[in-house]
C-alpha positions in Angstrom: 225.2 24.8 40.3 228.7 25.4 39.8 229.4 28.3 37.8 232.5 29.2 38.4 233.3 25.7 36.5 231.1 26.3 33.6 232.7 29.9 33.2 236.2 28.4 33.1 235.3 25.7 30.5 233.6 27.8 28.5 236.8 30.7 28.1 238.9 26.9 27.0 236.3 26.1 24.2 237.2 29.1 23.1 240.7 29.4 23.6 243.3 29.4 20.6 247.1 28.4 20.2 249.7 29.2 17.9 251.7 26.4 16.9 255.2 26.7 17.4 256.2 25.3 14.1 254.0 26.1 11.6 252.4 28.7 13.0 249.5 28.9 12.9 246.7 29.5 15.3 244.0 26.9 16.0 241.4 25.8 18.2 243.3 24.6 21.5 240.7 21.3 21.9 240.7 20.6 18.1 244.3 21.5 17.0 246.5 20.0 19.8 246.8 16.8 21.5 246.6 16.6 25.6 249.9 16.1 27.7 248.9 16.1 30.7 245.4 14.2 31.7 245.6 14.8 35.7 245.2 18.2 35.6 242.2 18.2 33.9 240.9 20.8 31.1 243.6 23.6 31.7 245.2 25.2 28.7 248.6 24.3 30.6 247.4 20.4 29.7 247.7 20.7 25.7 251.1 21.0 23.6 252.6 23.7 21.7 253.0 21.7 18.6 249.4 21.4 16.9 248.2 17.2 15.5 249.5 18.0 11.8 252.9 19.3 12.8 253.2 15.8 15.3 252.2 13.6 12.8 254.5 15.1 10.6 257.3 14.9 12.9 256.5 11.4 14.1 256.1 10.1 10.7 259.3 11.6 9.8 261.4 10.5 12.0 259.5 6.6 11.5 261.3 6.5 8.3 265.0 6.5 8.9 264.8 4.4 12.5 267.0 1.3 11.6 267.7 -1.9 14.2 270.5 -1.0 16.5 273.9 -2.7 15.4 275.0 -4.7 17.9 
């Protein structure tokens, strides 16, 4: 039985983040996409910019992206 595993996984589950746009704090798993999938579930893996604040940005920036003039 690994608990040393189960210890560490359980303190993520429970982790929170605050956003560094909006924020606000929220549920690391729940409120922020992955970087990094090689590492595996380390807090280090997951952005600083929660999903509504990315979409917002992404969806943003979507809008005024015209073909290049060449």
């Amino acid at each position: 039985m690994d608990l040393d595993g189960q210890l560490k996984l359980g303190h993520l589950l429970l982790h929170e983040r605050k956003c560094r746009v909006c924020g606000d704090r929220k549920n690391l798993i729940e409120g922020f996409y992955r970087t990094r999938k090689d590492r595996g579930a380390v807090a280090s893996s997951y952005s600083y910019e929660c999903k509504e604040c990315t979409k917002k940005r992404v969806n943003k920036g979507s809008n005024t992206w015209e073909y290049p003039d060449w």
